[in-house]
PDB file as gemmi writes it, atoms N, CA and C in Angstrom:
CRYST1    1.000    1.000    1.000  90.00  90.00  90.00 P 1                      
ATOM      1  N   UNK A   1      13.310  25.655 -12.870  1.00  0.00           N  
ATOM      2  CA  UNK A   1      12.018  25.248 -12.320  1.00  0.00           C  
ATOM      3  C   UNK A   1      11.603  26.304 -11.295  1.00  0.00           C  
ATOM      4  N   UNK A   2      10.489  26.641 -11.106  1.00  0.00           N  
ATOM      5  CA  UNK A   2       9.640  27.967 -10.440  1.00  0.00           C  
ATOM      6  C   UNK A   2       9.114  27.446  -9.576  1.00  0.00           C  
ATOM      7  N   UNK A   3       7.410  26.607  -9.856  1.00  0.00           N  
ATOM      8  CA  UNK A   3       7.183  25.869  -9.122  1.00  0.00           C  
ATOM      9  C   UNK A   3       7.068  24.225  -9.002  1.00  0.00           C  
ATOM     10  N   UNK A   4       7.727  23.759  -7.931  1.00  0.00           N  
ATOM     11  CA  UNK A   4       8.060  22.445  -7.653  1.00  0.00           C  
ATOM     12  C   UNK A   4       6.710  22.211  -7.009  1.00  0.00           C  
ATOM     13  N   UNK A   5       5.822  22.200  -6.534  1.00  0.00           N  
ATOM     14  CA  UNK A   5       4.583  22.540  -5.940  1.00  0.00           C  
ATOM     15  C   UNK A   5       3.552  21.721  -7.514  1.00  0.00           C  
ATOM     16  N   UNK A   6       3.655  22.083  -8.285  1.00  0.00           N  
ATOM     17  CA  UNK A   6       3.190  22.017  -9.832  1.00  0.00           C  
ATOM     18  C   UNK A   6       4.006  20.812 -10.333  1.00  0.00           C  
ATOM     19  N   UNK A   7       5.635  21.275 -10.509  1.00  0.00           N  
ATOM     20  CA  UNK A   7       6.395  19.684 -11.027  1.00  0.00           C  
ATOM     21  C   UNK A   7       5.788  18.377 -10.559  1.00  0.00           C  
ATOM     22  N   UNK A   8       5.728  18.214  -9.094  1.00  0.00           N  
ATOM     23  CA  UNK A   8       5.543  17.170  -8.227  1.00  0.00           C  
ATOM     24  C   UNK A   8       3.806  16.613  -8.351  1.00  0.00           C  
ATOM     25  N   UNK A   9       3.138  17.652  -8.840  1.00  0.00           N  
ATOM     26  CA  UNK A   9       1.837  17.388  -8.575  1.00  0.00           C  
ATOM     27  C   UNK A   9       0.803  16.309  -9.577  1.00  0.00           C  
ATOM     28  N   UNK A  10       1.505  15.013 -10.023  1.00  0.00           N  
ATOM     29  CA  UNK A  10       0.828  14.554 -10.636  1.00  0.00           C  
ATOM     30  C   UNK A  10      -0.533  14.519 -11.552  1.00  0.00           C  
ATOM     31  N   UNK A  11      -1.095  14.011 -10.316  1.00  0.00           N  
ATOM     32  CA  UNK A  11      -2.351  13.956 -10.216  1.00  0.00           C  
ATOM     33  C   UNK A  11      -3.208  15.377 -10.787  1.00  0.00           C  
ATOM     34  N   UNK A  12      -2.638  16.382 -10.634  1.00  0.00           N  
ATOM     35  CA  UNK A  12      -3.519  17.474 -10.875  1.00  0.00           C  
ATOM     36  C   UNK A  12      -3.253  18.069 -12.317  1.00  0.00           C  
ATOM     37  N   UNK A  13      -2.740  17.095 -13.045  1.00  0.00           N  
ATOM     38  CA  UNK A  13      -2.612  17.391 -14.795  1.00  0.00           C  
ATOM     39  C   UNK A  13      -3.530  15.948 -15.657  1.00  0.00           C  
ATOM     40  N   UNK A  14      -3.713  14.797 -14.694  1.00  0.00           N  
ATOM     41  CA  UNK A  14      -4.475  13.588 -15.144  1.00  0.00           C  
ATOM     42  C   UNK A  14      -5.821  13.870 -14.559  1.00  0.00           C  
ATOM     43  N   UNK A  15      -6.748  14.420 -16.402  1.00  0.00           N  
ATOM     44  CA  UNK A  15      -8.317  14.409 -16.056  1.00  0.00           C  
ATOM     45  C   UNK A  15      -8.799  12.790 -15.353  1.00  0.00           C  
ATOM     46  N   UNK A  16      -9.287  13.018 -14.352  1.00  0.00           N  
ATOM     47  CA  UNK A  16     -10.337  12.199 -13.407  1.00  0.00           C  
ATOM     48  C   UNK A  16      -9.063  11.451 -12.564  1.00  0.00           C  
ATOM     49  N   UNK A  17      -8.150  12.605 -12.351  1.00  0.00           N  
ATOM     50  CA  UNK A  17      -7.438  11.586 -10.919  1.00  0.00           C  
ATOM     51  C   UNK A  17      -7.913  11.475 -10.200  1.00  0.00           C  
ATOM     52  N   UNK A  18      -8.951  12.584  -9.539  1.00  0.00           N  
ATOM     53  CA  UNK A  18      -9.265  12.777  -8.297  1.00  0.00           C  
ATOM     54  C   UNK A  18     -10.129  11.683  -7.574  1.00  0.00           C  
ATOM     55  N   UNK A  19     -10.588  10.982  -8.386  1.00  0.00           N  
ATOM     56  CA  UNK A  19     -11.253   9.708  -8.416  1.00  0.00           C  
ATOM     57  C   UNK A  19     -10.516   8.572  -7.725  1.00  0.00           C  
ATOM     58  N   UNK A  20      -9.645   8.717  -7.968  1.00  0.00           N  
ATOM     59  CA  UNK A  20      -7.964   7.067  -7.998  1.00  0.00           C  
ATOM     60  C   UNK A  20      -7.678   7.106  -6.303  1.00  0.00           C  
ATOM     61  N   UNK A  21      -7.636   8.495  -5.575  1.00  0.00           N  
ATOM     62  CA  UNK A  21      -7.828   7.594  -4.300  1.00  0.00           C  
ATOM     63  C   UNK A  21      -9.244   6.915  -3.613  1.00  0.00           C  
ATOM     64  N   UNK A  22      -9.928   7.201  -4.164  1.00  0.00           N  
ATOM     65  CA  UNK A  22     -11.065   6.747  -3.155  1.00  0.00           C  
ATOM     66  C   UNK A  22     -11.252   4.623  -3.939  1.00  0.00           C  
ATOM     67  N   UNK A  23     -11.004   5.020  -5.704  1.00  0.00           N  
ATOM     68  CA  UNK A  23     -10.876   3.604  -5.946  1.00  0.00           C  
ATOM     69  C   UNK A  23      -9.808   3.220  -5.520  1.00  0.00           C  
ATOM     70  N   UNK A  24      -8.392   3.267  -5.102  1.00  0.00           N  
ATOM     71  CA  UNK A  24      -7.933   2.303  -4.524  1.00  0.00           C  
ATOM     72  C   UNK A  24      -7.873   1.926  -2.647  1.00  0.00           C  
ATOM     73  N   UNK A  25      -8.775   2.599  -2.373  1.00  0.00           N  
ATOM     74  CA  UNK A  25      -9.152   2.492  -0.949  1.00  0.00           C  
ATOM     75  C   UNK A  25     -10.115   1.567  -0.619  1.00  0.00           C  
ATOM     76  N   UNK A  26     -11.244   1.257  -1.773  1.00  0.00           N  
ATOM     77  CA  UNK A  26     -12.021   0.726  -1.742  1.00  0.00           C  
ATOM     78  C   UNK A  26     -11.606  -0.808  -2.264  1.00  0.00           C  
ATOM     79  N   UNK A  27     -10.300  -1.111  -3.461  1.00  0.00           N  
ATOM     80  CA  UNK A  27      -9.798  -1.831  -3.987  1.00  0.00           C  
ATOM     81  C   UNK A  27      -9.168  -2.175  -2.999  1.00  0.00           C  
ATOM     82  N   UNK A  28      -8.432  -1.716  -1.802  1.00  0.00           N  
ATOM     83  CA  UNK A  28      -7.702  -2.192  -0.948  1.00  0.00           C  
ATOM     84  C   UNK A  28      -8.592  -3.025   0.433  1.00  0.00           C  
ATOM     85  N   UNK A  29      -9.646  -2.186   0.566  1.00  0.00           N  
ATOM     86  CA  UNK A  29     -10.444  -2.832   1.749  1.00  0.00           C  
ATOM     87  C   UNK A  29     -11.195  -4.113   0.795  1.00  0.00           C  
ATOM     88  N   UNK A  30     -11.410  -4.394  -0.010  1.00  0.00           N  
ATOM     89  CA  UNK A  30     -11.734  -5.364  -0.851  1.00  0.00           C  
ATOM     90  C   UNK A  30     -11.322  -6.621  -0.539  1.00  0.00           C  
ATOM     91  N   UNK A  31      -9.925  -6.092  -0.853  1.00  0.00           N  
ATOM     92  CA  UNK A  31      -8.702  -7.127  -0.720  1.00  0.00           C  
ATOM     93  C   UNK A  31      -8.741  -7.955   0.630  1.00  0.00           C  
ATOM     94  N   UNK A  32      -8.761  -6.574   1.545  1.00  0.00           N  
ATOM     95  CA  UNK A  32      -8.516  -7.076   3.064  1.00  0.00           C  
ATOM     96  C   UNK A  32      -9.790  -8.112   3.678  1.00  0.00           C  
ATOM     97  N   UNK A  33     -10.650  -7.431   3.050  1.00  0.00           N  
ATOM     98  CA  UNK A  33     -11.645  -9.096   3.546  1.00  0.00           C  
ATOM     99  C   UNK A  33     -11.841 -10.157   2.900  1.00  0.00           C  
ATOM    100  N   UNK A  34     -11.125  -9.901   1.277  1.00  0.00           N  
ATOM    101  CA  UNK A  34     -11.421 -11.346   1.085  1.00  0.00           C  
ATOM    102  C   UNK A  34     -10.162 -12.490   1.953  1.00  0.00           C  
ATOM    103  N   UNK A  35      -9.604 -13.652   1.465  1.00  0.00           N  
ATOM    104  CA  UNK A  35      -9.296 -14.909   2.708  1.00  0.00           C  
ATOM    105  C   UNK A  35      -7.900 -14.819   2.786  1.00  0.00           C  
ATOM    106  N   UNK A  36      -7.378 -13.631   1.744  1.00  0.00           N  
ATOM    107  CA  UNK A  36      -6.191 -13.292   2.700  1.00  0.00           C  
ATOM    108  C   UNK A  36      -5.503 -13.432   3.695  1.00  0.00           C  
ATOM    109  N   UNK A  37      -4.404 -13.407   4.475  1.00  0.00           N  
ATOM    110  CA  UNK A  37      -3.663 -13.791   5.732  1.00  0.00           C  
ATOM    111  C   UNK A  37      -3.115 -12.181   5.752  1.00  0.00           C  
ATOM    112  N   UNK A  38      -3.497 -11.498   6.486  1.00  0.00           N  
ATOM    113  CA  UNK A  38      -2.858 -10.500   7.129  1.00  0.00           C  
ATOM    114  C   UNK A  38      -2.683 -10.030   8.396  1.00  0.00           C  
ATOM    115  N   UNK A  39      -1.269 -10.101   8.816  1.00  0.00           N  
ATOM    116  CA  UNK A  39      -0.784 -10.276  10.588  1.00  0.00           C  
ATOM    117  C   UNK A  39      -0.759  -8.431  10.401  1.00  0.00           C  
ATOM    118  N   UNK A  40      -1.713  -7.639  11.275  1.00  0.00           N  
ATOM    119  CA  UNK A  40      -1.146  -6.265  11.185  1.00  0.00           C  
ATOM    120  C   UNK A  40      -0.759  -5.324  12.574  1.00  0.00           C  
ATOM    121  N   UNK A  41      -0.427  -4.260  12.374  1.00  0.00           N  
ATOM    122  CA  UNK A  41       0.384  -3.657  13.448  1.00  0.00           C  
ATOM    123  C   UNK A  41       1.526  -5.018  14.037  1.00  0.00           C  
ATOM    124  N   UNK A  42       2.677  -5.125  12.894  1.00  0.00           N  
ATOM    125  CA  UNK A  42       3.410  -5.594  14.073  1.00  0.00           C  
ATOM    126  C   UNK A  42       4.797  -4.654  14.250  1.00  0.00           C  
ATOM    127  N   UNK A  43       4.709  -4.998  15.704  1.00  0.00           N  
ATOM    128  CA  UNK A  43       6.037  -3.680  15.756  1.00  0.00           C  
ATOM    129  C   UNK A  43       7.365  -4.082  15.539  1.00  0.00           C  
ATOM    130  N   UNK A  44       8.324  -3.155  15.207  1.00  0.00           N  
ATOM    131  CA  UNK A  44       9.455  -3.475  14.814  1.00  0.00           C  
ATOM    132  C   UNK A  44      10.859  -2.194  15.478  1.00  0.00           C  
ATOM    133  N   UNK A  45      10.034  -1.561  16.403  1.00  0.00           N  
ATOM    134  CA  UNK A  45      10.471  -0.519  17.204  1.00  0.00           C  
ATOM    135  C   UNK A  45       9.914   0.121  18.346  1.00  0.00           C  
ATOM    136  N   UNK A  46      10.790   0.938  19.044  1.00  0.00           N  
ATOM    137  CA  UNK A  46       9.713   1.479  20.284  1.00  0.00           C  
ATOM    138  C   UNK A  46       8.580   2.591  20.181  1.00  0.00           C  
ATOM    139  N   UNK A  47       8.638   2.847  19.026  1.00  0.00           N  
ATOM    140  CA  UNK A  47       7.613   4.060  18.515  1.00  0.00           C  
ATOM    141  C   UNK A  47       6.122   3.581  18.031  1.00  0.00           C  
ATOM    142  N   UNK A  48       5.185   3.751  18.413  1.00  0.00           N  
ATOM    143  CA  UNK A  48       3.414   3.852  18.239  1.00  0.00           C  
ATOM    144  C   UNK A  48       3.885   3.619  16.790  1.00  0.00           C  
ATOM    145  N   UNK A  49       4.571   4.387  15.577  1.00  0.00           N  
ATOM    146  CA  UNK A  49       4.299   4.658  14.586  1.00  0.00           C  
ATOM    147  C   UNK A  49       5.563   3.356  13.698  1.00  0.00           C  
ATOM    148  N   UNK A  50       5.834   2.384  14.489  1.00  0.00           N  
ATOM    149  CA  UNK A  50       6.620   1.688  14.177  1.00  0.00           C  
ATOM    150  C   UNK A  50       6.255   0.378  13.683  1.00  0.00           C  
ATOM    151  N   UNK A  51       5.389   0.102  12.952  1.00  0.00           N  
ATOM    152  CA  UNK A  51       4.619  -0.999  13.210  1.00  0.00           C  
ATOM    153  C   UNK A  51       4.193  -1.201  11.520  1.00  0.00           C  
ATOM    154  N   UNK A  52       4.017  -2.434  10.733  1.00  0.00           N  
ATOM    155  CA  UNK A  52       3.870  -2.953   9.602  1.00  0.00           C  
ATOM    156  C   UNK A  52       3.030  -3.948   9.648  1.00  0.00           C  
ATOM    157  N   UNK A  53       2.444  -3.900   8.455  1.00  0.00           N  
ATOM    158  CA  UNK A  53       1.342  -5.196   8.211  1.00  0.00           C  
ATOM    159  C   UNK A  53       2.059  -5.575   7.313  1.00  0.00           C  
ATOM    160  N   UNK A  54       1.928  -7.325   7.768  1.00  0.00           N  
ATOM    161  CA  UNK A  54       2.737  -8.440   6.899  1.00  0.00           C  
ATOM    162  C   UNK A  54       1.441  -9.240   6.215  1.00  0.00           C  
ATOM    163  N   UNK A  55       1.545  -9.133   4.734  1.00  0.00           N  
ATOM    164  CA  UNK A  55       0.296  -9.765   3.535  1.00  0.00           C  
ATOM    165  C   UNK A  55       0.971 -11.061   3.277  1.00  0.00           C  
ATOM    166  N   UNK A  56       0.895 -12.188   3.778  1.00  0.00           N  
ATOM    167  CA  UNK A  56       1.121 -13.477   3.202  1.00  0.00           C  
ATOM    168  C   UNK A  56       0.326 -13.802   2.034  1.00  0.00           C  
ATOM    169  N   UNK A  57       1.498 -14.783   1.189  1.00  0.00           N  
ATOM    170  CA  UNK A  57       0.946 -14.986  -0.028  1.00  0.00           C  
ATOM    171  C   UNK A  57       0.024 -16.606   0.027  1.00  0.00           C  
ATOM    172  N   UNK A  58      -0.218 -16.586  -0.958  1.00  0.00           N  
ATOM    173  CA  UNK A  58      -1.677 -17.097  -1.045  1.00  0.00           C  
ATOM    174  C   UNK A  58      -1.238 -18.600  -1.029  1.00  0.00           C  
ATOM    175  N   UNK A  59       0.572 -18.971  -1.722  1.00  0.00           N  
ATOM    176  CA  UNK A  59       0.523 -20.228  -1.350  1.00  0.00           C  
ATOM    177  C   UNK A  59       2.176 -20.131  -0.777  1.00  0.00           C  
ATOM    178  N   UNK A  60       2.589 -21.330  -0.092  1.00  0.00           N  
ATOM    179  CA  UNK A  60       3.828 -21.269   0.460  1.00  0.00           C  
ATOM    180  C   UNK A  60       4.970 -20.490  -0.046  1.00  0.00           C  
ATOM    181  N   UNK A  61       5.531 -19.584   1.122  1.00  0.00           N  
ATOM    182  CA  UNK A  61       6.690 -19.286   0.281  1.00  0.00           C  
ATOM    183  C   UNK A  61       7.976 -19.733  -0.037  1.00  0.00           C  
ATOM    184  N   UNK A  62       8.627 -19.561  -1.355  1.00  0.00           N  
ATOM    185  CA  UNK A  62       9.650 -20.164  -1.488  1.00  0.00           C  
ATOM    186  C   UNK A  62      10.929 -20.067  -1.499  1.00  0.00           C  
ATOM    187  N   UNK A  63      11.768 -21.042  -1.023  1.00  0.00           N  
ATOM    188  CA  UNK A  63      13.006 -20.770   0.185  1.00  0.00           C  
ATOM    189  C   UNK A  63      13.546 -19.410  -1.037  1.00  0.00           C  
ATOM    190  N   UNK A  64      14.639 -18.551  -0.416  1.00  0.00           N  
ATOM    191  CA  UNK A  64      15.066 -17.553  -0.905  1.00  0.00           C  
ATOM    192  C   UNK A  64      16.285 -18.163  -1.872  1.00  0.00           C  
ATOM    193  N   UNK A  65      16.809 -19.833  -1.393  1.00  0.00           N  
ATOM    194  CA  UNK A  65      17.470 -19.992  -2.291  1.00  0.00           C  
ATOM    195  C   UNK A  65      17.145 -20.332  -3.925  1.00  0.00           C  
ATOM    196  N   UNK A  66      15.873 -20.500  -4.377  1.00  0.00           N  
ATOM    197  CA  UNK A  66      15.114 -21.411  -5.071  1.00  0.00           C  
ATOM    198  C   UNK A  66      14.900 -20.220  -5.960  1.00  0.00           C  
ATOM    199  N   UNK A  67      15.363 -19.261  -5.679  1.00  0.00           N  
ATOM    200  CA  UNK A  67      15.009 -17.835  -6.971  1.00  0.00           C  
ATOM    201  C   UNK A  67      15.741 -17.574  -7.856  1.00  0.00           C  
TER     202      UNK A  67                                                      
END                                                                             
């Protein structure tokens, strides 16, 4: 392999990728206003950059033994 730059580069061999981020940005802010439950920035460390949004599901969740 020569260039890994090229291997890695998906997107730039699929005609009309360039498209796929802006639709799933728009698919994602979609999401976020419809009635969703989303708790965000919560931290989980001492770092600014430490922090996760938790997406609750739409109906109760179920105990972990029940799977």
């Amino acid at each position: 392999m020569r260039d890994w730059d090229d291997a890695f580069n998906n997107m730039g061999h699929v005609k009309g990728s360039d498209a796929l981020p802006g639709f799933w940005a728009a698919r994602a802010a979609a999401y976020r206003k419809g009635s969703v439950r989303i708790d965000s920035d919560l931290s989980y460390g001492d770092s600014e950059r430490e922090v996760f949004d938790l997406i609750w599901p739409d109906t109760p969740p179920a105990p972990l033994g029940s799977l």
